[in-house]
KEZASE-511947 format. One record per residue (C-alpha): x, y, z; residue number from 1; residue in three letters. Coordinates in pm, whole numbers. Example, Ala and Ser with C-alpha at 12.3 -4.5 7.8 and 13.67 -1.06 7.14 Angstrom:
BEGIN
east|north|up|vovo|kegu
1230|-450|780|1|ALA $
1367|-106|714|2|SER $
% end
This chain:
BEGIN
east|north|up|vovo|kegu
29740|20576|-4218|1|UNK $
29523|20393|-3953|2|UNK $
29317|20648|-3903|3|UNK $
29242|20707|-4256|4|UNK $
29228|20341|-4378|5|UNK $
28909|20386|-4125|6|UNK $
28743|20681|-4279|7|UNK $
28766|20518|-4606|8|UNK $
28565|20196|-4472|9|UNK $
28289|20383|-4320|10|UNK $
28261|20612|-4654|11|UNK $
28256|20263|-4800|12|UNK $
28001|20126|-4565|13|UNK $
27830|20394|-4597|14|UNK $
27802|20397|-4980|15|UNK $
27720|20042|-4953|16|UNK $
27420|20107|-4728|17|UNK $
27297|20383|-4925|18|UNK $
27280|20199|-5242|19|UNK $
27083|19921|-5078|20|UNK $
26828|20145|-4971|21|UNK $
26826|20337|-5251|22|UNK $
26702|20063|-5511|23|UNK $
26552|19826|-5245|24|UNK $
26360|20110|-4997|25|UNK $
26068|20149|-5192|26|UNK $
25971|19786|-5162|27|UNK $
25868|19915|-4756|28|UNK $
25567|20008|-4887|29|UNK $
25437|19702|-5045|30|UNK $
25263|19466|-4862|31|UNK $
25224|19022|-4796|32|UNK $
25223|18845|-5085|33|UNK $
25157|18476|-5154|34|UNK $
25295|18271|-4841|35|UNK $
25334|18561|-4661|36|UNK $
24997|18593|-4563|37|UNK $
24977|18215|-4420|38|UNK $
25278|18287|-4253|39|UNK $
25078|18595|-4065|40|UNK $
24765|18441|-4020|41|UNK $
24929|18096|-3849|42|UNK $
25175|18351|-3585|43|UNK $
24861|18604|-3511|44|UNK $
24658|18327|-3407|45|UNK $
24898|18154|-3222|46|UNK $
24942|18508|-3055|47|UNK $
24573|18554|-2970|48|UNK $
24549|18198|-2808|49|UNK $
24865|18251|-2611|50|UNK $
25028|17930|-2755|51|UNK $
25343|18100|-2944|52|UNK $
25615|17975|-2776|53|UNK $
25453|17580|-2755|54|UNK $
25394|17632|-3111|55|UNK $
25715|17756|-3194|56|UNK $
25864|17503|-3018|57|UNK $
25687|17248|-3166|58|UNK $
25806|17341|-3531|59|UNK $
26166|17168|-3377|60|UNK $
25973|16806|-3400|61|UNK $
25732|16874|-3686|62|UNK $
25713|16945|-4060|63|UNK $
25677|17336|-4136|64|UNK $
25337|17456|-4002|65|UNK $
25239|17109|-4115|66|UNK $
25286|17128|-4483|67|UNK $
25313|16891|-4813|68|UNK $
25658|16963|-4820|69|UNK $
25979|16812|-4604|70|UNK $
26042|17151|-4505|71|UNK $
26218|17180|-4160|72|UNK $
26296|17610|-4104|73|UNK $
26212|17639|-3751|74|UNK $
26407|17945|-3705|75|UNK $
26274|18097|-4036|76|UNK $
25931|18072|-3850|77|UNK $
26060|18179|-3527|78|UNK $
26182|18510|-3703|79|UNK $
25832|18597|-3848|80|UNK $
25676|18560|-3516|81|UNK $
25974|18799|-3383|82|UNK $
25800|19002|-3674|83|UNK $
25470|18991|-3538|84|UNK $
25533|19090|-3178|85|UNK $
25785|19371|-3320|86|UNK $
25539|19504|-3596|87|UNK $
25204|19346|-3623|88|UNK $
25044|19379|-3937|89|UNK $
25236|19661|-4075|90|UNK $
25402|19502|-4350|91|UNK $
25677|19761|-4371|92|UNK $
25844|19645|-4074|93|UNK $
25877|19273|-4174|94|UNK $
26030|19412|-4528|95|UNK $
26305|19587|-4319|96|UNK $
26400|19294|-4165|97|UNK $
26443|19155|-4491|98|UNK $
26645|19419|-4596|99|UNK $
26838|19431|-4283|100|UNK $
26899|19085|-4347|101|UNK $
27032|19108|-4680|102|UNK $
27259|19458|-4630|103|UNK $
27471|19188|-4307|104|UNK $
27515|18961|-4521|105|UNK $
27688|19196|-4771|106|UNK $
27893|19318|-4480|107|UNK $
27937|18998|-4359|108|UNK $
28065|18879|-4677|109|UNK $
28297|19185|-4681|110|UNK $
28460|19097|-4318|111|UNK $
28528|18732|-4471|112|UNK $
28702|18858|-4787|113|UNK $
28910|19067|-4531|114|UNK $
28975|18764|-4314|115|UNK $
29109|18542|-4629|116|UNK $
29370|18763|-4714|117|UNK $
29519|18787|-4396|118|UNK $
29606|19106|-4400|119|UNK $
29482|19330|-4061|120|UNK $
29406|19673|-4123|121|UNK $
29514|19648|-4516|122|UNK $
29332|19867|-4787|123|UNK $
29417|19608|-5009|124|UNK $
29141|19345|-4794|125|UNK $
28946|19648|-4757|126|UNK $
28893|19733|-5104|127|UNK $
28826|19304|-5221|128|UNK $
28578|19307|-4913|129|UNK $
28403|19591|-5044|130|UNK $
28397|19485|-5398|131|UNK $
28317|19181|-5276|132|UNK $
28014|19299|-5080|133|UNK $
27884|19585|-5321|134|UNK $
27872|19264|-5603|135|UNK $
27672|19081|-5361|136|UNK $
27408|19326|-5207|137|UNK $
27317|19448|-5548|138|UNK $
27303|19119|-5801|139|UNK $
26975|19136|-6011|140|UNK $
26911|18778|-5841|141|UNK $
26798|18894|-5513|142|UNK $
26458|19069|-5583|143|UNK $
26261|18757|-5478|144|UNK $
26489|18675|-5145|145|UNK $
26490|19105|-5059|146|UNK $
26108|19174|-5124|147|UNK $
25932|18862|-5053|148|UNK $
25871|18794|-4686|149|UNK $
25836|18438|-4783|150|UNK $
26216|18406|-4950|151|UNK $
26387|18473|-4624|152|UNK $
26496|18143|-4581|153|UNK $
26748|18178|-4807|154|UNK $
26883|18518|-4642|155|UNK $
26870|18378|-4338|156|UNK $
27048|18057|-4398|157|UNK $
27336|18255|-4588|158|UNK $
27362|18503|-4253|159|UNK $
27430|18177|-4056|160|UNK $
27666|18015|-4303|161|UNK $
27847|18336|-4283|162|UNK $
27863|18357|-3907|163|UNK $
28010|18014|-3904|164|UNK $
28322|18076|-4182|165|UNK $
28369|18385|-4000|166|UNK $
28361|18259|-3687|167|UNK $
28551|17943|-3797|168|UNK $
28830|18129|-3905|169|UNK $
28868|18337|-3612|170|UNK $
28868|18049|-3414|171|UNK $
29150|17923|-3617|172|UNK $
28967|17543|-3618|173|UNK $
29031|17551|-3244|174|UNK $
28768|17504|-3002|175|UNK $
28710|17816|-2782|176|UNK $
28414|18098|-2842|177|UNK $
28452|18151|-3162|178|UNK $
28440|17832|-3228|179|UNK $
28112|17766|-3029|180|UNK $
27941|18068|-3226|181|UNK $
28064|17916|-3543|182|UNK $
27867|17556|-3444|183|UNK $
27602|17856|-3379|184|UNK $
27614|17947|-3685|185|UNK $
27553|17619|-3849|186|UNK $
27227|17545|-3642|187|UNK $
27113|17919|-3749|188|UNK $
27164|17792|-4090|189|UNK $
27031|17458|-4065|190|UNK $
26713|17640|-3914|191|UNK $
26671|17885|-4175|192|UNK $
26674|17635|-4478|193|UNK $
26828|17292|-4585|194|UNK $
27123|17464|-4733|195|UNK $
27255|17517|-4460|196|UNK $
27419|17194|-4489|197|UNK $
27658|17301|-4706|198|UNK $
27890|17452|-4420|199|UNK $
28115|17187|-4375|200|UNK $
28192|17169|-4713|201|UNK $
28318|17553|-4683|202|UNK $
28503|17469|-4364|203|UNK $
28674|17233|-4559|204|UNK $
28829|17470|-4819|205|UNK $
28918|17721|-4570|206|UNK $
29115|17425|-4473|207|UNK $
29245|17327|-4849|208|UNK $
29308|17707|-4894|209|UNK $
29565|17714|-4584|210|UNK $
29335|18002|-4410|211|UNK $
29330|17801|-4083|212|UNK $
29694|17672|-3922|213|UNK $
29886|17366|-3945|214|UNK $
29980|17303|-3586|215|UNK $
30259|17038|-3619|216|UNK $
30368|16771|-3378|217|UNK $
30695|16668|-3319|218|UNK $
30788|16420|-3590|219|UNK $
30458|16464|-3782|220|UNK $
30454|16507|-4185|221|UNK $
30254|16850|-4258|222|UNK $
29993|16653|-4463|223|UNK $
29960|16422|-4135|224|UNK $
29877|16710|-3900|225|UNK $
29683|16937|-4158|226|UNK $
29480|16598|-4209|227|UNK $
29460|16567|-3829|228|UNK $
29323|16943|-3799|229|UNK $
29102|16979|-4008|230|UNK $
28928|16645|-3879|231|UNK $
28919|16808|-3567|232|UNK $
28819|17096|-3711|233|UNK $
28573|17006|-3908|234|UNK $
28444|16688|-3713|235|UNK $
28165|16851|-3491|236|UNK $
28004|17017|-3771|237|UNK $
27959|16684|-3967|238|UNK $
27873|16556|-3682|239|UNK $
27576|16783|-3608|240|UNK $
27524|16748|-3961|241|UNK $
27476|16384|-3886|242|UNK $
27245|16442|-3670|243|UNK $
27025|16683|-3860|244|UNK $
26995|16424|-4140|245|UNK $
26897|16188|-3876|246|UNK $
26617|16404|-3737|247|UNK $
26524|16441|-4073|248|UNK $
26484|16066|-4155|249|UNK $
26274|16059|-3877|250|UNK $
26066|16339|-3935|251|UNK $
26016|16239|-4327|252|UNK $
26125|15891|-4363|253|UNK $
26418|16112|-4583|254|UNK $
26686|16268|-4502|255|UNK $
26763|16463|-4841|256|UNK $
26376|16484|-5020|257|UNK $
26268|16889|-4988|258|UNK $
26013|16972|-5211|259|UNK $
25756|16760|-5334|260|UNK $
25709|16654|-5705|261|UNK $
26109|16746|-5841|262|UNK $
26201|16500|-6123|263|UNK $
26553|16338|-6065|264|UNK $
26867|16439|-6168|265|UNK $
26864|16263|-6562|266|UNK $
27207|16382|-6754|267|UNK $
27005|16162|-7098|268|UNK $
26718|16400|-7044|269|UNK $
26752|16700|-7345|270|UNK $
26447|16893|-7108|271|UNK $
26609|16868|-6772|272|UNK $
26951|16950|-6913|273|UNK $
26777|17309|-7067|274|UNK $
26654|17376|-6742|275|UNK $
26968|17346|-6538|276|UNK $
27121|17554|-6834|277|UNK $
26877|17839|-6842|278|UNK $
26924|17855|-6462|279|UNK $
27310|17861|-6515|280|UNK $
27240|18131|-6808|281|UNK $
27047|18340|-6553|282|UNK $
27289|18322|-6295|283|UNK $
27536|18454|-6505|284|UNK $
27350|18671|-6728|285|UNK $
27047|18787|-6500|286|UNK $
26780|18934|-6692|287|UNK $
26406|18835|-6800|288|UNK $
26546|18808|-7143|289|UNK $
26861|18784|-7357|290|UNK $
26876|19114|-7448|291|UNK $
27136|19340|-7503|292|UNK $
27236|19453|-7141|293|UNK $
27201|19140|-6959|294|UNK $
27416|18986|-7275|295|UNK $
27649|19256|-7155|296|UNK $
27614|19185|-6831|297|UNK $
27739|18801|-6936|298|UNK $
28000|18916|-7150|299|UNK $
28171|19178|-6869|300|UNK $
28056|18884|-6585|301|UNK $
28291|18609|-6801|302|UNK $
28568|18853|-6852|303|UNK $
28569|18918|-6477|304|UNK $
28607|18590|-6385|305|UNK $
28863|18513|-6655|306|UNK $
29019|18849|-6484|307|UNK $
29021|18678|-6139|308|UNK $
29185|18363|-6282|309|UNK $
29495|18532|-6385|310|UNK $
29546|18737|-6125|311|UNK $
29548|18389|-5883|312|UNK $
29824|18232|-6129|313|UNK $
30034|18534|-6044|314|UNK $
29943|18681|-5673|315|UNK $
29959|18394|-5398|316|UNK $
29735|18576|-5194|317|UNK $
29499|18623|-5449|318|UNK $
29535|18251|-5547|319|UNK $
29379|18180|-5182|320|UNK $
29058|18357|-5235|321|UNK $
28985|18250|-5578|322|UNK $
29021|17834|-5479|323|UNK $
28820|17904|-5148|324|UNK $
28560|18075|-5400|325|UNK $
28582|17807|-5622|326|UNK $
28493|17558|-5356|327|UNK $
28241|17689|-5198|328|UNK $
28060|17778|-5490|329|UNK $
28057|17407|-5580|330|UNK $
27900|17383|-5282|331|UNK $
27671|17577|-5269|332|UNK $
27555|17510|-5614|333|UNK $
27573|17095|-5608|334|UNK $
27221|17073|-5347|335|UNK $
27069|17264|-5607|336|UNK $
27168|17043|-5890|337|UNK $
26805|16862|-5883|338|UNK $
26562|17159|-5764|339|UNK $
26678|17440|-5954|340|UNK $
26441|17541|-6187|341|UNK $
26443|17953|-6272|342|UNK $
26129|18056|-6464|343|UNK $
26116|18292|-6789|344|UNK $
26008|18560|-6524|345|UNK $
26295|18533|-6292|346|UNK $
26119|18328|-6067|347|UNK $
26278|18068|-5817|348|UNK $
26550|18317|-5846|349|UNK $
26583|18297|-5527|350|UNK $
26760|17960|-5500|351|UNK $
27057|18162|-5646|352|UNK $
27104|18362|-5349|353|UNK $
27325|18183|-5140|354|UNK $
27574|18058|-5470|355|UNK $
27561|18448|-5530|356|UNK $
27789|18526|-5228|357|UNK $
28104|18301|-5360|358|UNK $
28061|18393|-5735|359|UNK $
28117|18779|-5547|360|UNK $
28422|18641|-5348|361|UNK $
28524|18529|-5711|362|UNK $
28475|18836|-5944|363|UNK $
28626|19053|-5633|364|UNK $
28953|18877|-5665|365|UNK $
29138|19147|-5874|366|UNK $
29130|19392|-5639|367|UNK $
29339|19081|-5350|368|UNK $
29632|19217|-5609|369|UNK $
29598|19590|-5644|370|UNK $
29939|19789|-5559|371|UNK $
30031|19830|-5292|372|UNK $
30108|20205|-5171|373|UNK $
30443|20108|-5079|374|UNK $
30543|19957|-5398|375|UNK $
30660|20164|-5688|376|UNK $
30697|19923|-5964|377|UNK $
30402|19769|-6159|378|UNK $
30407|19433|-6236|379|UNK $
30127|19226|-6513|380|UNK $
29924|19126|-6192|381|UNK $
29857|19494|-6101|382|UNK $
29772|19552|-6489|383|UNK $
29515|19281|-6453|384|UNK $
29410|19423|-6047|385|UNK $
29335|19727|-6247|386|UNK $
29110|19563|-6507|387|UNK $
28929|19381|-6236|388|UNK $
28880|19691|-6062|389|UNK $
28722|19855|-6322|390|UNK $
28491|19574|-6485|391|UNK $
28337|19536|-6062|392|UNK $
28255|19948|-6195|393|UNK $
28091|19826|-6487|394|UNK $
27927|19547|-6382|395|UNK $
27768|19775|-6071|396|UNK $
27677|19980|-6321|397|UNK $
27522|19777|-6539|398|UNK $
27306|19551|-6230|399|UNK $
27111|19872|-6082|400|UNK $
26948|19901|-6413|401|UNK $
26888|19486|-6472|402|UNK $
26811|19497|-6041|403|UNK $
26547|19764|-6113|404|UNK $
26353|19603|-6374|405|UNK $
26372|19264|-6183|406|UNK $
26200|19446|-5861|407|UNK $
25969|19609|-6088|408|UNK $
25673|19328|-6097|409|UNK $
25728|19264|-5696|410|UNK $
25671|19639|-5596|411|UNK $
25333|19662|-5856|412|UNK $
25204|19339|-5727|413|UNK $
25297|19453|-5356|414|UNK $
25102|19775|-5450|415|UNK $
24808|19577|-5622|416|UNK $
24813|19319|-5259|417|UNK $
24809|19642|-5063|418|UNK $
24448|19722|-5209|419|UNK $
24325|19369|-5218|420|UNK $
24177|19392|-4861|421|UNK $
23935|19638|-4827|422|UNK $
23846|19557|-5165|423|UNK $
23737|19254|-5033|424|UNK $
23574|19383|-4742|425|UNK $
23376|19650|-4959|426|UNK $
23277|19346|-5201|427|UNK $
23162|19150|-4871|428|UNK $
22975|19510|-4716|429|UNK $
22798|19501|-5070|430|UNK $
22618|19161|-5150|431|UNK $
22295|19161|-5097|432|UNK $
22079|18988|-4790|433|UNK $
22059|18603|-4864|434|UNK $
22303|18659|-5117|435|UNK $
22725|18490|-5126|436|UNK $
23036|18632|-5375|437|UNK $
23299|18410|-5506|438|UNK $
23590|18598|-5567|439|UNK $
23872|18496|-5821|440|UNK $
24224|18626|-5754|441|UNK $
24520|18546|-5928|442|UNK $
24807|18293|-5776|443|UNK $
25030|18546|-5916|444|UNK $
25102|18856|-6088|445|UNK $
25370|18889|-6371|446|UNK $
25566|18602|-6245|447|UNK $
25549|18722|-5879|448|UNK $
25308|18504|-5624|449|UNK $
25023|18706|-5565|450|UNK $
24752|18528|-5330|451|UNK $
24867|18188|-5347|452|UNK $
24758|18050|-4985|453|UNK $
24634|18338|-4871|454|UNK $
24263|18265|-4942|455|UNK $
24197|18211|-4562|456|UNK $
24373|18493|-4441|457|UNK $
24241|18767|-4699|458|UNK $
23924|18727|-4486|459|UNK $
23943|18684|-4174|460|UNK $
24190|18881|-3887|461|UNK $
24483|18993|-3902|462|UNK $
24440|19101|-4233|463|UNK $
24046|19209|-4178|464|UNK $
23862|19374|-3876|465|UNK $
23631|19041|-3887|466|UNK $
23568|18700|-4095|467|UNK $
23407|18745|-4396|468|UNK $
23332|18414|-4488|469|UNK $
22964|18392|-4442|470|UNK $
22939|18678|-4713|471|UNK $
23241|18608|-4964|472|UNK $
23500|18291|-5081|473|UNK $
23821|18389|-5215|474|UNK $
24009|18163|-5440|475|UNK $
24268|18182|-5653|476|UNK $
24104|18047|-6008|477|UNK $
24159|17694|-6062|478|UNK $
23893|17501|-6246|479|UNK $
23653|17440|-6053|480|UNK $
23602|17088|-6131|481|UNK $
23948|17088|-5970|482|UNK $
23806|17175|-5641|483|UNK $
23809|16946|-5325|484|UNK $
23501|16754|-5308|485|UNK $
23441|16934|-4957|486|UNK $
23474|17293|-5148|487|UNK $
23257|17155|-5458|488|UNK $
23013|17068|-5172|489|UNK $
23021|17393|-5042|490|UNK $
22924|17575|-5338|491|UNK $
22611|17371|-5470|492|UNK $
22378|17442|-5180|493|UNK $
22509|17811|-5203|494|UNK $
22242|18087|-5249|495|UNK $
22221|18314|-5525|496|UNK $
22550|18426|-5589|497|UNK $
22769|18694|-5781|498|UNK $
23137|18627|-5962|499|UNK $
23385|18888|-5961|500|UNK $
23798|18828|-6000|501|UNK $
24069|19077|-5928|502|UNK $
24248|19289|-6140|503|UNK $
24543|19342|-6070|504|UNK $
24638|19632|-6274|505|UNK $
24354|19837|-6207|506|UNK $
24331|19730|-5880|507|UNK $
23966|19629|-5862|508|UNK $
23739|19370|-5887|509|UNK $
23554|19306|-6220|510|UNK $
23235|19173|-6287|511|UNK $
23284|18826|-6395|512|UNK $
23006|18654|-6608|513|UNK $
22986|18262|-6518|514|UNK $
22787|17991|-6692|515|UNK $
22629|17800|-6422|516|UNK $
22646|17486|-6594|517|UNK $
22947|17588|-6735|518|UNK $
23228|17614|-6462|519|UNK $
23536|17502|-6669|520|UNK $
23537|17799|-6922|521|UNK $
23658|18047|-6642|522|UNK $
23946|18202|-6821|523|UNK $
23724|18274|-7109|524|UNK $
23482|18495|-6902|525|UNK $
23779|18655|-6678|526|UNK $
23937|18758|-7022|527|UNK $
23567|18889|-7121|528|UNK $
23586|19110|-6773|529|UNK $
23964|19245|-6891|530|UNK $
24098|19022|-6605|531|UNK $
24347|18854|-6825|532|UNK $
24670|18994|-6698|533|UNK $
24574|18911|-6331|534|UNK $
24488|18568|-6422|535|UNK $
24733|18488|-6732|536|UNK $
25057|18611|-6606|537|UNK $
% end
């Protein structure tokens, strides 16, 4: 029974794997988009002047690569310069690392199912971790965290909030190796992105859940010592947690500000209560649109839940998963309460990715109830086991489709990117002697960041043989009485020069006629050269 309870995992593992590939694998060949390309420029250089490591080290005491933002990813840094020395430039390699990422923490989510039931070797854990795992890896949410380089952070703060439940529970909340890769865990985490602080709040409900042990005294009430653990427990990590907030203080002057420019949380505001409900809508529903599959998608999503909430009234062990899920998806969503703020176009999606992983544990719940193979008789809970089981079929079924149309804009825009380069080096090769091009390109593409900071790096090495900048300037297409005085001082003494902006769908540059004395009306002529789609959408 051993031996075949294996075979069935690996098939399972192995289905799992495939499917990932399958509908993600053809992102390989696109190419850096948006930050990605600041991302390459800042580790290439630091390679050619043989300061990587100070400057990796210095991201520990400094704002990311020095940016507007109180970002503080070290780690998510450190891994693109691991990128760098593993790949270069060849933008397929860095993609499988983001898809490596993303398929362990689908198996990693699977092992932690497993471990919350408690049962070793049982096809019962097996079959929730799977469920659990296959929900996960192939939600329509994770296009922007899979393909773009940039939304690592996200998939690499998950992989280290994983490692430390898993290694958490292991370790029983006793100190000991497991327990020192679980604190391991939590700095991965806190290095990838700020939500890694929500770990102690998970290490709590594995607590509140009964997953770790109550280790009475002699004498002692069991809410005294389960108190008394899980302060133990638990203590160290808020503790380091402590201490990261500190660091960030004094790095920021604030401990809790991320991103630049996000309104505050206001309950009496109609607008900022739509956006936190459109962003609830797509995490439930995900789709571009309300149609009629990701409505269906909502509808079987709901009924799956509801599903998962019965089958915990009547199946203890089941009961433990769903409240851990519960828990932890509260805390995972509550950092995101201010900042979340998903576009028509899917976009910022990606702050979904790490709440994704509970609402899995969740909707996998039927199948902590499914008959055993010992047991004959079938009770109401298996009934329900059985309807859970087959709604996780329907709602696979019913992503790949939503999943696929999601990628869709990422892989054209990664194809469209992929072209961009010697495009602008033949533009460069081709203006004439005393002559200078300005070249528009859009900050993104359908909904999917095209250029955006990667003016810089479009012309000069990695991503060409040599700088182009005493031939070409590539912008994205603001107005340009918008520009930075130095930029606007830049372009007056220029010589006689020629306008062309990128289109993205045909993959070319298109002769762009610009009023000189006229420099606001730039979207009329890029509509006039058929660049509208590159520049409107």
């Amino acid at each position: 029974m051993r031996s075949h309870t294996d075979v069935v995992r690996w098939s399972l593992i192995g289905i799992l794997t495939l499917a990932v590939t399958l509908v993600y694998g053809w992102a390989l060949s696109g190419y850096f988009l948006g930050d990605d390309l600041s991302f390459l420029y800042y580790v290439a250089e630091w390679a050619r002047q043989n300061r990587l490591g100070p400057e990796l080290l210095g991201e520990f005491a400094s704002t990311m690569l020095n940016s507007a933002g109180f970002f503080f990813r070290p780690l998510y840094i450190a891994s693109f310069a691991g990128d760098y020395l593993m790949w270069g430039t060849n933008a397929a390699g860095w993609h499988l690392t983001n898809l490596l990422l993303h398929l362990a923490n689908a198996l990693l989510l699977w092992r932690l199912v497993e471990r919350l039931l408690a049962r070793p070797g049982s096809r019962t854990a097996m079959l929730a971790g799977a469920a659990a795992a296959i929900l996960f890896a192939l939600r329509p949410t994770g296009p922007e965290v899979v393909i773009w380089l940039s939304g690592r952070t996200d998939s690499l703060a998950l992989f280290g909030l994983l490692i430390g439940l898993l290694a958490y529970l292991r370790a029983d909340g006793r100190w000991g190796n497991w327990y020192l890769l679980a604190l391991g865990g939590f700095l991965l985490a806190l290095g990838g992105k700020e939500a890694g602080v929500t770990l102690p709040g998970g290490l709590v409900a594995l607590h509140l859940v009964g997953a770790i042990s109550v280790r009475r005294r002699p004498g002692e009430s069991r809410w005294l010592a389960w108190a008394r653990g899980a302060f133990l427990g638990v203590g160290p990590f808020a503790l380091l947690l402590l201490v990261y907030l500190g660091w960030r203080q004094f790095l920021f002057g604030s401990p809790f500000t991320v991103y630049l420019g996000v309104p505050p949380i206001r309950l009496d505001d109609p607008d900022w209560r739509a956006r936190k409900l459109w962003a609830l809508i797509f995490f439930l529903m995900p789709g571009l649109r309300i149609t009629a599959l990701p409505l269906f998608a909502g509808l079987v999503t709901g009924a799956q839940g509801l599903v998962g909430l019965l089958v915990a009234r009547r199946s203890a062990v089941a009961r433990r998963v769903w409240v851990f899920g519960v828990l932890w998806l509260m805390a995972t969503l509550l950092p995101l309460a201010q900042q979340i703020n998903i576009e028509a176009s899917g976009l910022n999606a990606r702050l979904l990715y790490i709440p994704a992983a509970p609402l899995a544990i969740l909707l996998a719940v039927p199948f902590a109830a499914l008959v055993p193979p010992e047991r004959r008789r079938r009770t109401q809970a298996d009934s329900l086991a059985l309807a859970g089981a087959l709604g996780t079929v329907i709602l696979t079924l019913v992503w790949i489709p939503l999943l696929l149309r999601l990628l869709d804009p990422w892989v054209e825009a990664g194809r469209s990117m992929r072209a961009l380069p010697d495009a602008i080096s033949a533009r460069a090769a081709a203006v004439p002697e005393g002559g200078f091009a300005i070249l528009l390109i859009p900050d993104n593409v359908r909904g999917v960041h095209f250029a955006r900071n990667g003016q810089g790096a479009l012309m000069s090495p990695p991503v060409q043989g040599r700088v182009l900048a005493t031939r070409v300037l590539v912008l994205t297409p603001p107005p340009f009485g918008e520009l930075t005085p130095e930029m606007g001082a830049f372009l007056l003494p220029a010589p006689a020069r020629e306008h062309w902006c990128w289109n993205a769908t045909a993959r070319e540059f298109e002769p762009l006629a610009f009023p000189e004395q006229a420099k606001d009306v730039w979207r009329d002529a890029m509509r006039e050269a058929g660049c509208t789609l590159a520049a409107a959408q």
